[in-house]
Residue frames as qw, qx, qy, qz and C-alpha x, y, z in Angstrom:
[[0.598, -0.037, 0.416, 0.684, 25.31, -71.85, 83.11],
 [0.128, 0.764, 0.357, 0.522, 23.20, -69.12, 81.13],
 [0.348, -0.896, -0.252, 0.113, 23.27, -66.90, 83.78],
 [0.596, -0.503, 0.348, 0.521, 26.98, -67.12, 83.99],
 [0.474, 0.331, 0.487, 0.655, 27.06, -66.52, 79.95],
 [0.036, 0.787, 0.498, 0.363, 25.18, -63.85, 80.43],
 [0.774, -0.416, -0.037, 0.476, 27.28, -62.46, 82.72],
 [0.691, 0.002, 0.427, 0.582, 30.07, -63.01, 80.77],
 [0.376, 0.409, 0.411, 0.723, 28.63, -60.91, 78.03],
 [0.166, -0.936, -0.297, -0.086, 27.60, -57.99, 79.95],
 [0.432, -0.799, 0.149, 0.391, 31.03, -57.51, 81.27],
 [0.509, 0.038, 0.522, 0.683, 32.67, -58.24, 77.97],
 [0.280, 0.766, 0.269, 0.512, 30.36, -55.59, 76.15],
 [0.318, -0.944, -0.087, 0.008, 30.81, -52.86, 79.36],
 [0.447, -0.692, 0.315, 0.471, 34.83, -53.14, 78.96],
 [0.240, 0.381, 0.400, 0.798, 34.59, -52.58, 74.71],
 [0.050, 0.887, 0.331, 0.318, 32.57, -49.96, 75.32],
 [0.107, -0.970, -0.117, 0.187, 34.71, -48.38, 77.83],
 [0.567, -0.256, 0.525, 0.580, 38.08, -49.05, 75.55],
 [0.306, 0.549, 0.555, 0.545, 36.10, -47.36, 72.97],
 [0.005, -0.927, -0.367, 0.076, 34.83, -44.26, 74.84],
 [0.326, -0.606, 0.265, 0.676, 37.92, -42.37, 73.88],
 [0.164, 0.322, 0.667, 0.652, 37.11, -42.66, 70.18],
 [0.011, 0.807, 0.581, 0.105, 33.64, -40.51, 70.86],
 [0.305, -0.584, -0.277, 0.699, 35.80, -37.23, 72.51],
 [0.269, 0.945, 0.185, -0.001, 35.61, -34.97, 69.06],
 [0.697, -0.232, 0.241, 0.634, 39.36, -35.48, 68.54],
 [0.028, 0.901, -0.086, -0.424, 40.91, -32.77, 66.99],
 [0.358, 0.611, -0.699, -0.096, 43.71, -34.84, 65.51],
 [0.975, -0.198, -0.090, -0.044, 44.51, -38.29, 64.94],
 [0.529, -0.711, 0.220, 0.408, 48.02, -39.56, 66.37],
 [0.664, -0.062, 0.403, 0.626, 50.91, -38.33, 64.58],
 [0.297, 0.658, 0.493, 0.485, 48.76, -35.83, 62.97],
 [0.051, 0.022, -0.193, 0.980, 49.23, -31.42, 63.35],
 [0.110, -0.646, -0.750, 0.091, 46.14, -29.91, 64.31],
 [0.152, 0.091, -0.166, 0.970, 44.85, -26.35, 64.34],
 [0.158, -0.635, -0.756, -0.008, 41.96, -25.21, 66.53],
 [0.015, -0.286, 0.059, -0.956, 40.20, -22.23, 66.95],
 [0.122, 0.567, 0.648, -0.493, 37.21, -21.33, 68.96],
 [0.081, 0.757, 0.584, 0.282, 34.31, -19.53, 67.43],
 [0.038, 0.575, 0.078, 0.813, 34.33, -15.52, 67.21],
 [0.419, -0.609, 0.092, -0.667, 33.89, -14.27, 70.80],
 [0.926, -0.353, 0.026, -0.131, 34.79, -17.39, 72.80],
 [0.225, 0.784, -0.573, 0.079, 37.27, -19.16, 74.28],
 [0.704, -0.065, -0.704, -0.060, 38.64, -22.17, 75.87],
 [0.673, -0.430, 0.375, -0.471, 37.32, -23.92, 79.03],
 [0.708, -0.428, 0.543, -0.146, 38.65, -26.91, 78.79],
 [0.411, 0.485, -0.766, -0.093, 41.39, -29.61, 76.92],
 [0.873, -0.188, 0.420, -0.163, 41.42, -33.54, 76.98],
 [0.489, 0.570, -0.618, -0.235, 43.93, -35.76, 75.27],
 [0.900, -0.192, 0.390, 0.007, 44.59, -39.66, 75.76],
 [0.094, -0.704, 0.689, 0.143, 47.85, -41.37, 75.04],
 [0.970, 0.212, -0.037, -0.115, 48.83, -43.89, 72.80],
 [0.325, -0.715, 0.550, 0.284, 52.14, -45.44, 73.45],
 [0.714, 0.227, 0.624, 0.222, 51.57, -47.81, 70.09],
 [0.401, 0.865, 0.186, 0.238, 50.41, -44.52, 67.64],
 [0.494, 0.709, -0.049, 0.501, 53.71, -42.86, 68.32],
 [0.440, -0.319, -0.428, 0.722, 53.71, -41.84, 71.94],
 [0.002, 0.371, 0.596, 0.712, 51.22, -39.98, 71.00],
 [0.232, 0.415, 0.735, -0.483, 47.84, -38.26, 72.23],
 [0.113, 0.540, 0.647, 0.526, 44.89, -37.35, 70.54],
 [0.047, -0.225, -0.309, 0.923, 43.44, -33.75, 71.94],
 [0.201, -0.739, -0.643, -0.024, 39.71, -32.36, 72.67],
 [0.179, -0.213, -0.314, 0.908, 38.73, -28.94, 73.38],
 [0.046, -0.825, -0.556, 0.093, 35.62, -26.93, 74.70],
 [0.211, 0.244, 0.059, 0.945, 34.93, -23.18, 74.26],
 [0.134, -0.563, -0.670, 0.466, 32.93, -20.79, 75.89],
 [0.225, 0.698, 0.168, 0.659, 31.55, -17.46, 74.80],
 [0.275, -0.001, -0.404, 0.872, 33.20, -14.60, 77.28],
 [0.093, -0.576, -0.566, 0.583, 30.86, -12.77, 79.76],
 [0.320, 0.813, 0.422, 0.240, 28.93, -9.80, 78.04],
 [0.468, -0.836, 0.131, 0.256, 31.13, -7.43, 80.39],
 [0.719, -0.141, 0.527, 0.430, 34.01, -8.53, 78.25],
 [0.436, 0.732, -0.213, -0.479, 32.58, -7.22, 74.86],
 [0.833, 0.542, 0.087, -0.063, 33.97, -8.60, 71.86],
 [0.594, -0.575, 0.162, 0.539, 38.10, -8.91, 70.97],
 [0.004, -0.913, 0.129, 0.386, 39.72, -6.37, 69.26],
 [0.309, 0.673, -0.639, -0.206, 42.22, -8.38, 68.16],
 [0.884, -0.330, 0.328, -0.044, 43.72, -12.15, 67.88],
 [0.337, 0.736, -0.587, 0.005, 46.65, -13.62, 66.84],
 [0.922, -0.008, -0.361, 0.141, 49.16, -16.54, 67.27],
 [0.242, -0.943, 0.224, 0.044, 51.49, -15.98, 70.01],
 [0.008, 0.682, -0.731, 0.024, 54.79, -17.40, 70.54],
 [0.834, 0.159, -0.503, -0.163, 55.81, -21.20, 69.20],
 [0.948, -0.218, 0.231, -0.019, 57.44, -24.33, 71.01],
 [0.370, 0.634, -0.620, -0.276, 59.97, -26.08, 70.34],
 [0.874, -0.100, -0.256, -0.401, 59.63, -29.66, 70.35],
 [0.803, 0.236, -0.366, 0.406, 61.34, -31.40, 72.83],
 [0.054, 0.178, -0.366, 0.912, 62.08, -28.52, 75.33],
 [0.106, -0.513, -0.688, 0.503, 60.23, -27.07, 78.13],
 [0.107, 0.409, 0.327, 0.845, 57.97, -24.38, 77.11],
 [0.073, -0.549, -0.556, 0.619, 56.08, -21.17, 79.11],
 [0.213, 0.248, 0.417, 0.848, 53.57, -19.26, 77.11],
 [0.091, -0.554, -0.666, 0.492, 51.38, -16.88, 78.06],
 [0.271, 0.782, 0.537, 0.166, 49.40, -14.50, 75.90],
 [0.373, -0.120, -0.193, 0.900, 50.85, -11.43, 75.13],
 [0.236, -0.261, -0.095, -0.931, 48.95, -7.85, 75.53],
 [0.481, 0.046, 0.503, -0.716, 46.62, -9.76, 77.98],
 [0.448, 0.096, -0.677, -0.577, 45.17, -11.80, 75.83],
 [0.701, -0.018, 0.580, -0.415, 43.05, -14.96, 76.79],
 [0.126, -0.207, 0.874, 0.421, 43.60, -18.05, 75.08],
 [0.601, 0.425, 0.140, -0.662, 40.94, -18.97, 72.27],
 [0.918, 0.355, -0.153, -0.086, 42.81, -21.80, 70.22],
 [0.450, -0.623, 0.561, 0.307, 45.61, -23.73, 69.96],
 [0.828, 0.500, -0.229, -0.111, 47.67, -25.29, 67.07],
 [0.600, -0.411, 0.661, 0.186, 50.52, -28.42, 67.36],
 [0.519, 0.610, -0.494, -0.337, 52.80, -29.85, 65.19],
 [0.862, -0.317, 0.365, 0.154, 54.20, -33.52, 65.57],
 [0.446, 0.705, -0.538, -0.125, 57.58, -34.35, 64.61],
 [0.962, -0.102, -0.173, -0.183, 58.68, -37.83, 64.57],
 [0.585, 0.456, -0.486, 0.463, 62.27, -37.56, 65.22],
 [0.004, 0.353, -0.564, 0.747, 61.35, -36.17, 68.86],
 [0.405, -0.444, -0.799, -0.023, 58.07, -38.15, 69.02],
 [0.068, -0.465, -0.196, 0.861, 57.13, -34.26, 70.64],
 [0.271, 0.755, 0.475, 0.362, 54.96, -31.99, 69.00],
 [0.135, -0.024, -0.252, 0.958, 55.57, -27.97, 69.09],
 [0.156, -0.558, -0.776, 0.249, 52.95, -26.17, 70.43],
 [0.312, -0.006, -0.142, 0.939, 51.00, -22.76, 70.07],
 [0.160, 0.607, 0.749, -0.212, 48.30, -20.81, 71.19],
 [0.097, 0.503, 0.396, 0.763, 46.02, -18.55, 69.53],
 [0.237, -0.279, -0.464, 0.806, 45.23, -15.28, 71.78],
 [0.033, -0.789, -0.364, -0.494, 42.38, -12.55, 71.66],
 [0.020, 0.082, 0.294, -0.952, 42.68, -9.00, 73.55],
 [0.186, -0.632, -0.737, -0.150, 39.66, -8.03, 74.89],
 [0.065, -0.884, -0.036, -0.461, 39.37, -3.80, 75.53],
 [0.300, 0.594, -0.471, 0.579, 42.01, -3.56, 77.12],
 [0.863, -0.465, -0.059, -0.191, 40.60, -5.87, 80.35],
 [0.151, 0.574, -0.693, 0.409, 43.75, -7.30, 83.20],
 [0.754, -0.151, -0.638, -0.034, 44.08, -10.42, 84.49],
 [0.065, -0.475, 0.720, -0.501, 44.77, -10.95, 88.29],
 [0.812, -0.282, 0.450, -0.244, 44.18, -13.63, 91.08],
 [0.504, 0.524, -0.684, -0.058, 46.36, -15.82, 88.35],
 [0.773, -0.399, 0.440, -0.222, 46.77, -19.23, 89.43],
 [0.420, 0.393, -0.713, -0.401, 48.56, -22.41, 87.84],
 [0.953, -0.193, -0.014, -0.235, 46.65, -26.01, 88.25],
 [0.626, -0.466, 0.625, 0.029, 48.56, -28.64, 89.51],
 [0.189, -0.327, 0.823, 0.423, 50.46, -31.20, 86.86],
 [0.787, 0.329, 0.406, -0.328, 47.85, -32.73, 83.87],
 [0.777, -0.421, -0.466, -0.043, 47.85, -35.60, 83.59],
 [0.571, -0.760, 0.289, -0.112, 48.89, -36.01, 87.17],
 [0.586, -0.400, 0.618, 0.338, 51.71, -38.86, 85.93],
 [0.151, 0.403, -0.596, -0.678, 52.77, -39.40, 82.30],
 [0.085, -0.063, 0.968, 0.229, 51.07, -41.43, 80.22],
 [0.167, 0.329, 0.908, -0.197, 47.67, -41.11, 81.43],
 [0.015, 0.766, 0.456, 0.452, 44.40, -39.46, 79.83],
 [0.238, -0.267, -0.375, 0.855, 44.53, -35.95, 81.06],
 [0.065, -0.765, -0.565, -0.303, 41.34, -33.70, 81.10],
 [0.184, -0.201, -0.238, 0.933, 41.52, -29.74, 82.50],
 [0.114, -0.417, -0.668, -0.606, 38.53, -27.77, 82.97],
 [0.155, 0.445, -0.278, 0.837, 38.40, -24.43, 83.91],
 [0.290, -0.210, -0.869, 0.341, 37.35, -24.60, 87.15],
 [0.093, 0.717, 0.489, -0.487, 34.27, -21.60, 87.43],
 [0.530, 0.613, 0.382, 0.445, 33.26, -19.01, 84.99],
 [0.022, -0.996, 0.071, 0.054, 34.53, -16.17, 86.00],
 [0.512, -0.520, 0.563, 0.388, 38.65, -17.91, 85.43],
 [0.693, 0.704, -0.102, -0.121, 39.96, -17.99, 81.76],
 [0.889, -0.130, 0.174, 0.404, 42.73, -19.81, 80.25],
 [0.069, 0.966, -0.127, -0.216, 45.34, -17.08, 80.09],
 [0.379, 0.628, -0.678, -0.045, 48.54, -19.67, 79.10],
 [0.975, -0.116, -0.174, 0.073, 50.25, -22.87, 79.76],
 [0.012, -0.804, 0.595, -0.008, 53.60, -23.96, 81.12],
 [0.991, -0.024, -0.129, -0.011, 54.50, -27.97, 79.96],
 [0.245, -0.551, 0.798, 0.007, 57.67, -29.92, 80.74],
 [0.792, 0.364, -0.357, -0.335, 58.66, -32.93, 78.35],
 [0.745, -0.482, 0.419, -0.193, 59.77, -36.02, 79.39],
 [0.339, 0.654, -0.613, -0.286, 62.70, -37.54, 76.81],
 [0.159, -0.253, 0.930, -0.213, 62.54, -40.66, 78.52],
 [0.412, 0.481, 0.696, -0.339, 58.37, -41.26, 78.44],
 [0.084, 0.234, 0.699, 0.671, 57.65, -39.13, 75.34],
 [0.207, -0.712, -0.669, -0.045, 54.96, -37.68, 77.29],
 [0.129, 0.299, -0.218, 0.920, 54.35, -33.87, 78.62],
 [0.332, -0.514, -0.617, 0.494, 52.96, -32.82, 81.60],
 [0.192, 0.546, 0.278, 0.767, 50.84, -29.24, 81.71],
 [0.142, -0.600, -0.588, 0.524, 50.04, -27.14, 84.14],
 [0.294, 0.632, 0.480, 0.532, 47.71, -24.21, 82.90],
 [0.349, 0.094, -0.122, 0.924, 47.21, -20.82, 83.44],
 [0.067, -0.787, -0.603, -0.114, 43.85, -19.28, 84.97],
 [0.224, -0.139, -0.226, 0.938, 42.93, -15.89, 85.59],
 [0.108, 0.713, 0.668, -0.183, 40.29, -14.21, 86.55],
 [0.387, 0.243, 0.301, 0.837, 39.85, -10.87, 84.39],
 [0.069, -0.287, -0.265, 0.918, 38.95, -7.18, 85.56],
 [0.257, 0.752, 0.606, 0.021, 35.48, -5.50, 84.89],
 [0.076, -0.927, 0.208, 0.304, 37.59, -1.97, 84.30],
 [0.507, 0.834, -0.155, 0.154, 39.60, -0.74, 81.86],
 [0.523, -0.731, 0.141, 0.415, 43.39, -0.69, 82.59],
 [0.581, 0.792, -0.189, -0.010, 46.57, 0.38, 80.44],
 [0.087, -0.663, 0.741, 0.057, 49.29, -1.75, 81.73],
 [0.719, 0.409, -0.502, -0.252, 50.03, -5.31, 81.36],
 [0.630, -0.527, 0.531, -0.209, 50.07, -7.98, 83.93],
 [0.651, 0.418, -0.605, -0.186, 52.42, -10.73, 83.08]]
């Protein structure tokens, strides 16, 4: 019978602990709550996590990693917020002037149980994305914990493109990589 208690309480502590390991992620925001992140001077992001709560609001909580850009890169020139969301709607944003994404900031509104969404961009000397790719749906079905993370270092997150679900309360992302020229250029790949 001890054995079997013992057991017992190994599997009872090993499933709180892993119903808890979402509390440890460095949340950004709790649910219901806006949020504005930035990366650190000279970096950007590599990689977003959020888990869903369908009790806190239809909610998620969000996580994000930064990187500092290759040395090749240099330093950016500029940054800025780009274009907003709207909450509720599909939305495609992608840095303008080339940028590379480097933060993001959401709002929640409770009437749409939705949040709007925008990212913060840096230009980097005048550098051009190409080989561009978008990842496949994250999560992969509503609801679930979704985790993105860029997938080598030489790909940057360059935008997003979500789709909201009015029915779940839940959005689906699929992101934007791109790998980014060692040369100057003066046009603008979009």
């Amino acid at each position: 019978m001890i054995p079997a208690l013992v057991l017992l309480a190994s599997l009872l502590s090993a499933v709180g602990a892993q119903s808890q390991d979402h509390h440890d992620m460095g949340w950004v925001n709790g649910y219901r709550q806006s949020f504005n992140f930035q990366c650190p001077h000279g970096e950007v992001l590599v990689a977003a996590r959020s888990y869903y709560s369908e009790e806190h609001g239809m909610d998620r909580m969000w996580s994000f990693e930064c990187q500092p850009t290759p040395e090749g890169l240099g330093q950016p020139s500029d940054c800025w917020w780009d274009d907003i969301s709207r909450a509720g709607m599909e939305w495609t944003s992608t840095c303008t002037r080339n940028g590379l994404v480097a933060g993001v900031q959401s709002k929640y509104f409770e009437s749409l149980l939705d949040r709007e969404w925008q990212f913060y961009c840096c230009y980097y000397k005048r550098r051009c994305p190409y080989s561009c790719m978008k990842t496949n749906d994250i999560p992969e079905h509503h609801r679930e914990e979704a985790e993105m993370i860029v997938p080598s270092y030489g790909y940057f997150v360059r935008g997003a493109q979500t789709t909201f679900s009015g029915v779940l309360r839940d959005r689906q992302w699929k992101y934007i990589l791109c790998r980014w020229t060692d040369f100057d250029c003066d046009f603008e790949n979009l």
